[in-house]
N, C-alpha and C positions, 0 to 999 in steps of 0.2 A: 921970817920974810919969805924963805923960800918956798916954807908949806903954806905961806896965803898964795901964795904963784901957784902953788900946782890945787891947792881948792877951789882958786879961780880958773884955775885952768878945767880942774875937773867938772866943775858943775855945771857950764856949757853942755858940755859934751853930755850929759846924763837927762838934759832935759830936752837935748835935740833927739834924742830915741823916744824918747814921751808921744812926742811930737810927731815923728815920723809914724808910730805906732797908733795913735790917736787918727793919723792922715790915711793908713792904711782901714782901720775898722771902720773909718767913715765912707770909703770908697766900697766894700763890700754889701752883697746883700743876700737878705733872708729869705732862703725857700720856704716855698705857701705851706710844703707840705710836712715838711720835718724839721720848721723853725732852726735849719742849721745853716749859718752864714756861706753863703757862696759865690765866686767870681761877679760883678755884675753883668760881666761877657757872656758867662757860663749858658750856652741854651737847657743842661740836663744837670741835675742837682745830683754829687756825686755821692754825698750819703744815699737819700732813697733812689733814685733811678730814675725820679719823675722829669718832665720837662717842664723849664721854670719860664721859656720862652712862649711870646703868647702866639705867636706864628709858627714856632714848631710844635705848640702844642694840638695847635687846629690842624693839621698838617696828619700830627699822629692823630688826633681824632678820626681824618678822616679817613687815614689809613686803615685803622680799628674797623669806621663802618664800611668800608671798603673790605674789608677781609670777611665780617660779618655778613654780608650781602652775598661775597661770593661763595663763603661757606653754606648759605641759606640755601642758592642756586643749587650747589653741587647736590644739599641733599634734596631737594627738590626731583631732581635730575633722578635721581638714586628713589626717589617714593614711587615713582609716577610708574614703572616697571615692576617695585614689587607688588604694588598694587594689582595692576595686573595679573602677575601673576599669582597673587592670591584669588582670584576671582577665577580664574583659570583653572586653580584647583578647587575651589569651590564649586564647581561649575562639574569638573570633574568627578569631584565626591556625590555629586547629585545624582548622575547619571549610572553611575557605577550602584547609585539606592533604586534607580528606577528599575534600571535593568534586573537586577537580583528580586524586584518587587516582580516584575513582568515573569520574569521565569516560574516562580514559586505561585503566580495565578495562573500559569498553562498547567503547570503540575497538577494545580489543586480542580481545574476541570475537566483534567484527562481522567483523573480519577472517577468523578462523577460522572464520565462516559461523554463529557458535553465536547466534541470535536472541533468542533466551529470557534466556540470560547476560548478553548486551549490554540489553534490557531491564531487567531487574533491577539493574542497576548503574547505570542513569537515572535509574531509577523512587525509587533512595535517593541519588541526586544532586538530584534534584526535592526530596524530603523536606529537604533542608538548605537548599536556595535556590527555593522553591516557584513563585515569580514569575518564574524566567529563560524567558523564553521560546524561547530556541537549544534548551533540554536540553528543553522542550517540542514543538520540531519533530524533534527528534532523536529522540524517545522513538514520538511520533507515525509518522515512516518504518520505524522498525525494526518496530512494532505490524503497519502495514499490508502490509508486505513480507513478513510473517510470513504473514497473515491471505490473500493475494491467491497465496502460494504452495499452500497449505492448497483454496483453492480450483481452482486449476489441478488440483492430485490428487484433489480430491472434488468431482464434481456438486451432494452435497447441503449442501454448506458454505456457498452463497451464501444460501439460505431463511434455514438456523438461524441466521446473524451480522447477519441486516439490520439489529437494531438497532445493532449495534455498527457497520458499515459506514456507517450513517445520521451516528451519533455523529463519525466519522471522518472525515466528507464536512463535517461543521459544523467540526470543530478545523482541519481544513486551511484553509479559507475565511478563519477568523480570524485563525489566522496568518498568513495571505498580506497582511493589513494591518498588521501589523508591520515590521519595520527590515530587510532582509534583502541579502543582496550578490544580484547576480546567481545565481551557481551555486545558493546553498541555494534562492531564489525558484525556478527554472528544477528544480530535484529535488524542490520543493512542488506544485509543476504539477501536476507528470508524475505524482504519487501521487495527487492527485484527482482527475486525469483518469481515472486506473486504477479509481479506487475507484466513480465515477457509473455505470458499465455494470452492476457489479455491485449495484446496487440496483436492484430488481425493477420498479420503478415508474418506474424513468429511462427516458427513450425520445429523448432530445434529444442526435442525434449530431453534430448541428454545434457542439454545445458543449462537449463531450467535443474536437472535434477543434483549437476554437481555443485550448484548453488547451496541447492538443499543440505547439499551432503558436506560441503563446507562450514553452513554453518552451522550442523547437528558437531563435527567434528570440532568446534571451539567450545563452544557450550553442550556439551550431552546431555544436561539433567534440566535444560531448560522447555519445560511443557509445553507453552508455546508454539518454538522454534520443532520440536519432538511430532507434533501434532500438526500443522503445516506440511511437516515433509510428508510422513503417511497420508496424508489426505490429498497433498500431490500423487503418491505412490499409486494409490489406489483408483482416485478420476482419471489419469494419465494411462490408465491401466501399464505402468512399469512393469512394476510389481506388487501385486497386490497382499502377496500372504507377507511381504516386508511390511507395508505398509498398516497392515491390520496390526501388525507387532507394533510399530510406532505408537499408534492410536494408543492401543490396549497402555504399553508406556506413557502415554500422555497423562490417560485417566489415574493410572497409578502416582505420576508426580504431580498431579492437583485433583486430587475427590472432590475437587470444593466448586469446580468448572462445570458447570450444565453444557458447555459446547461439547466438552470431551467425551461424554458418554452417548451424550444423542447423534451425534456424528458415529462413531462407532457401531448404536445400533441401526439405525439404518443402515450402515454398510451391510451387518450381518445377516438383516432380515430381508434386505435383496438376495444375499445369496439361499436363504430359507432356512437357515439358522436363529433361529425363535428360541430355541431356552435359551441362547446367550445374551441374546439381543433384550429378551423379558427384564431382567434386571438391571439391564445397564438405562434403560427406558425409566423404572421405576426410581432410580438412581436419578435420573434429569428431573425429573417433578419434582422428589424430593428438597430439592436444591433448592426451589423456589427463594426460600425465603434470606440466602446467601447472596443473591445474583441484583446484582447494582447494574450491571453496562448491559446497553439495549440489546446487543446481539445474545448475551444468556438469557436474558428474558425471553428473547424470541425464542432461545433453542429449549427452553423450561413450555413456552407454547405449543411450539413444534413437536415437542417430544408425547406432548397429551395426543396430538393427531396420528404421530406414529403411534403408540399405545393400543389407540382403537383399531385401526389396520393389522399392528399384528395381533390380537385378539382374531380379529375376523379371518386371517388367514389362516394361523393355527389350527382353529377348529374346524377348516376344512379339510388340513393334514391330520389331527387327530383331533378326535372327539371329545370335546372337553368335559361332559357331561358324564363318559365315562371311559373305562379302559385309559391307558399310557398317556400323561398331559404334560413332557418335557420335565417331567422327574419332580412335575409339581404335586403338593396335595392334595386332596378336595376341598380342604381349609384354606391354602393357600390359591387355589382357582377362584373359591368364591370372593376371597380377599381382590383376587384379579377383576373379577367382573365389574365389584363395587365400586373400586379405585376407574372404572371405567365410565361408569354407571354416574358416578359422582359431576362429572365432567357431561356427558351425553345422556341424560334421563330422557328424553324420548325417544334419541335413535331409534328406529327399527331393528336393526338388526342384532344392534346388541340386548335390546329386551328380548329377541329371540329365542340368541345363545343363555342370554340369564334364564328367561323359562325353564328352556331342554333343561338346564343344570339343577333347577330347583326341582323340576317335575324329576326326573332320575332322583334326586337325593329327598324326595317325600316330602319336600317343603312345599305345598300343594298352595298355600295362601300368595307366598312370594313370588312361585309359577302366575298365579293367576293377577297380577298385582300385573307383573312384568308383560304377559302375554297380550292384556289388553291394552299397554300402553305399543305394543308391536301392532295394532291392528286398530283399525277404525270401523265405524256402523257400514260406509260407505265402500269398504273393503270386501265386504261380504257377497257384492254380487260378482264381484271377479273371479271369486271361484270357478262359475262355467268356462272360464276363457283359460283356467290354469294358474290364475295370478294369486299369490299367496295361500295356496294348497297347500303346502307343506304348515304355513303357520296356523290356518284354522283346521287342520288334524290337529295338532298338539291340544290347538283352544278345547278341542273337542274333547277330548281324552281327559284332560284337564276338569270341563266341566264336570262330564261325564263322574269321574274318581268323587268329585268336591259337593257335586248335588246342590251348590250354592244359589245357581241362574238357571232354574230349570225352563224359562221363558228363552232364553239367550243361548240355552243349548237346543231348542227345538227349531230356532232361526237358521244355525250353523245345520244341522241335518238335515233341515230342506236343501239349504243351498248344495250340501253334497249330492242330494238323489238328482239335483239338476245336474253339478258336475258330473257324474257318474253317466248322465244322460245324454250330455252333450259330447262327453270323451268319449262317447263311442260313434260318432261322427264327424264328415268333415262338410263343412256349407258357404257356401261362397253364392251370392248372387251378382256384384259386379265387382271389378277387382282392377286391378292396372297402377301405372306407376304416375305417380303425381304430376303434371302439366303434362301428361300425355294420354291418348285411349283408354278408356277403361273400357274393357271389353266383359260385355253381359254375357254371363252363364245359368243362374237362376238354377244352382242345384243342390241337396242334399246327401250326400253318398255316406255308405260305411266305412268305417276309418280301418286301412290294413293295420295288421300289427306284422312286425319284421318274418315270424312263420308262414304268413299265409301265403296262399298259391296266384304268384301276381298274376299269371296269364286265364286266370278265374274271371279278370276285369274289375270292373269299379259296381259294387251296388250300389243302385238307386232307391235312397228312401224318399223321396220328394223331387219333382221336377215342378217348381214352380212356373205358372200361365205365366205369357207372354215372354218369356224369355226364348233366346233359340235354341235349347235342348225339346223346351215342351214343344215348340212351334215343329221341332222335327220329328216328332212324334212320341218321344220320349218318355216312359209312363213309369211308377212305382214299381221297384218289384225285376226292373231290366235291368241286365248287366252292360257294362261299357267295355268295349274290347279292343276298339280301333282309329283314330282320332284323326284322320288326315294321314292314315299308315302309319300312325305315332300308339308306339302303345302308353296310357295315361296309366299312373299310380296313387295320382292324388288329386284334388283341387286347383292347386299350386302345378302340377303338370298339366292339366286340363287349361290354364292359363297360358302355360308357357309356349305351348302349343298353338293356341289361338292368336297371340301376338305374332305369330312372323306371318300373319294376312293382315290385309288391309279389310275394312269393313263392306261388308257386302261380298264379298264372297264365298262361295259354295264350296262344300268341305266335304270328301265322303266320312260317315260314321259308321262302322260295324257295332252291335247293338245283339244279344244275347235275350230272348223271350221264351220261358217255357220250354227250355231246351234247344229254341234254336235261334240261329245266327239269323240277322235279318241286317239290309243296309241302308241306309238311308241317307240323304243330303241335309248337311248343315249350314245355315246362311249366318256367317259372322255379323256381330252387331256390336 
């Protein structure tokens, strides 16, 4: 009995948990995402994390694209700058390719001598880095090199640039306070020392020279800067026997320079040092075919023009044809002449000196080859007047030896028995100085030679009619003694005489006939 009391009592109680339990799993629910049963209160499903509420789940949504957005912004915010500055540096890199392009084309036309080009290509390397002061001295030399060459060829280039020269003389200055190695400091020098002479108003050559001597003393061995000073030394007249030493050093640290040796001879051959100068001459021609920049061209030019000068001078100090020729040989003289010869084939004067040398050394064809290109058909009558005497003897001697022109030597020995005839007088019949008087003489006289006895007077070989010698009686054969109380010596006195009167007036003449003195009036005309 008792145990159906408490069966009944038990089994109540075991199906109210059922129940209870059954009320509970009915009441819960299932999250979307991880199918596991959760509060139906619950907004956030405590297995995965997700929100199972549809209002907080639009909520995080919008949160999410709300962080999303802002996140977007920030880096937005963040591009938009490095953008920039990558453009920045791109931008940079570009200019930093042009500039290095700019420089390496002023390089590549300084070399080629082309001044202007190489400026120009500074001048828009400046434009992108305005402040460098390298492409500032660099732009600076090419300027003044340009400007100091301009001046060497034109006299009147130093007036019209002063200002610019002025301007030139301050940039150099300033940049010589700048950062500089030796070499460019020691090539800054040397262009303002160039550029002070040239302004009209400088007159302070000891400061021009310590220039020089500053920058010789950074770079010694720079030919150049070596060559510059000396050639200041020596136009500045400082000192010249230093500066000839500079020089001679220049050409020794570059043989390969046509400026350096043609500069030097010239120096030497002003002072009339010719064997030294000879070689250093033959030295610049040589070169020719070395020399790129216009100004060695020129000096490979110049140096042919010196060449032929001292030639011609030479052989008026010594005789090249024969005896002592500056230690030269006969082989090496005619080497000389050639190398001359090559250059001026018909000079005058050098087919002269060629002749004299071949006619002395018995080369009679080459004399006469040369002699005639010294001489024209139309040359042949100046003989009576003195004019190329000396070259138609040679001609003559020449044919003479050769017997080649026997027509062309009997041309030449007339004209001499005229010269011979005419050198023994002197003949004037109107005379005077151009836009003024010519005052008529109308006479032939014998020509004194420096012995004869002046107070003999003037022979009369001719008194030409109508003049006023004849008109005053004046015959063949009288001597002249007296001219207005002037005693005359020549034709040329007989003039000089006659000009301090005005025309028409009477003049006494003393006049020697037959032994005697006779006087007579002369009427100026």
């Amino acid at each position: 009995m008792l145990l159906l009391i408490l069966s009944s009592r038990v089994m109540p109680m075991s199906g109210s948990h059922h129940s209870n339990s059954q009320r509970k799993s009915s009441s819960m629910k299932i999250c979307p995402y991880c199918t596991e049963a959760i509060s139906p209160s619950a907004k956030k499903c405590k297995h995965c994390g997700e929100f199972v509420d549809e209002k907080a789940r639009k909520q995080r949504q919008k949160a999410k694209i709300a962080g999303v957005f802002g996140l977007l912004t920030a880096s937005l915010s963040l591009f938009y700058p490095l953008r920039e500055g990558y453009f920045y540096l791109q931008q940079k890199q570009q200019q930093r390719i042009e500039l290095s392009s700019y420089k390496q084309v002023a390089k590549h036309f300084e070399s080629l001598d082309s001044l202007k080009y190489a400026q120009k290509a500074l001048t828009r390397a400046l434009n992108l880095a305005p402040n460098d002061t390298d492409l500032q001295r660099r732009l600076l030399v090419l300027q003044a090199q340009e400007l100091l060459r301009e001046i060497d060829w034109s006299s009147t280039m130093q007036t019209q640039h002063q200002p610019v020269i002025e301007d030139m003389i301050l940039d150099g200055y300033r940049l010589l306070q700048t950062d500089l190695i030796d070499a460019q400091r020691a090539q800054l020098l040397t262009i303002v020392a160039r550029l002070l002479p040239q302004d009209r108003y400088w007159n302070d050559n000891d400061a021009v020279s310590e220039l020089y001597a500053q920058a010789n003393a950074l770079v010694a061995d720079n030919a150049q800067i070596v060559f510059r000073y000396g050639q200041w030394l020596v136009e500045a007249e400082v000192d010249v026997d230093k500066g000839i030493k500079l020089l001679t050093q220049a050409v020794q640290l570059n043989p390969d320079d046509a400026v350096y040796p043609h500069e030097l001879a010239r120096i030497l051959q002003k002072k009339g040092e010719y064997g030294l100068a000879l070689p250093l001459l033959q030295s610049a021609i040589n070169l020719l075919p070395k020399q790129r920049e216009l100004q060695r061209i020129r000096a490979f030019n110049d140096s042919k023009a010196e060449l032929r000068k001292l030639l011609v001078n030479a052989d008026k100090e010594q005789d090249i044809a024969q005896g002592e020729f500056y230690g030269l040989s006969m082989k090496e003289r005619q080497q000389l002449i050639e190398q001359v010869l090559q250059e001026r084939q018909n000079d005058r004067s050098i087919n002269y000196i060629a002749a004299r040398f071949y006619y002395a050394n018995q080369q009679d064809k080459l004399a006469e080859d040369a002699i005639s290109k010294s001489l024209s058909d139309g040359d042949l009558a100046q003989i009576t007047r003195g004019y190329y005497f000396k070259e138609f003897a040679l001609y003559k001697n020449i044919l003479e030896r050769t017997g080649t022109q026997p027509h062309k030597l009997i041309e030449i020995q007339k004209a001499f028995a005229k010269y011979q005839e005419a050198d023994s007088y002197e003949e004037a019949l109107e005379t005077g100085i151009e836009s003024e008087h010519r005052y008529k003489i109308g006479l032939r006289i014998k020509k004194q030679d420096d012995t004869g006895d002046k107070s003999q007077g003037l022979l009369v070989l001719k008194a030409y009619s109508g003049y006023p010698f004849a008109k005053a009686g004046v015959k063949v054969g009288d001597r002249l003694l007296m001219l207005a109380h002037r005693q005359p010596t020549s034709v040329m006195g007989i003039y000089r005489i006659l000009s301090n009167f005005e025309a028409g007036t009477s003049v006494p003449l003393s006049i020697e006939r037959n032994g005697k003195e006779l006087e007579v009036e002369l009427v100026v005309e």
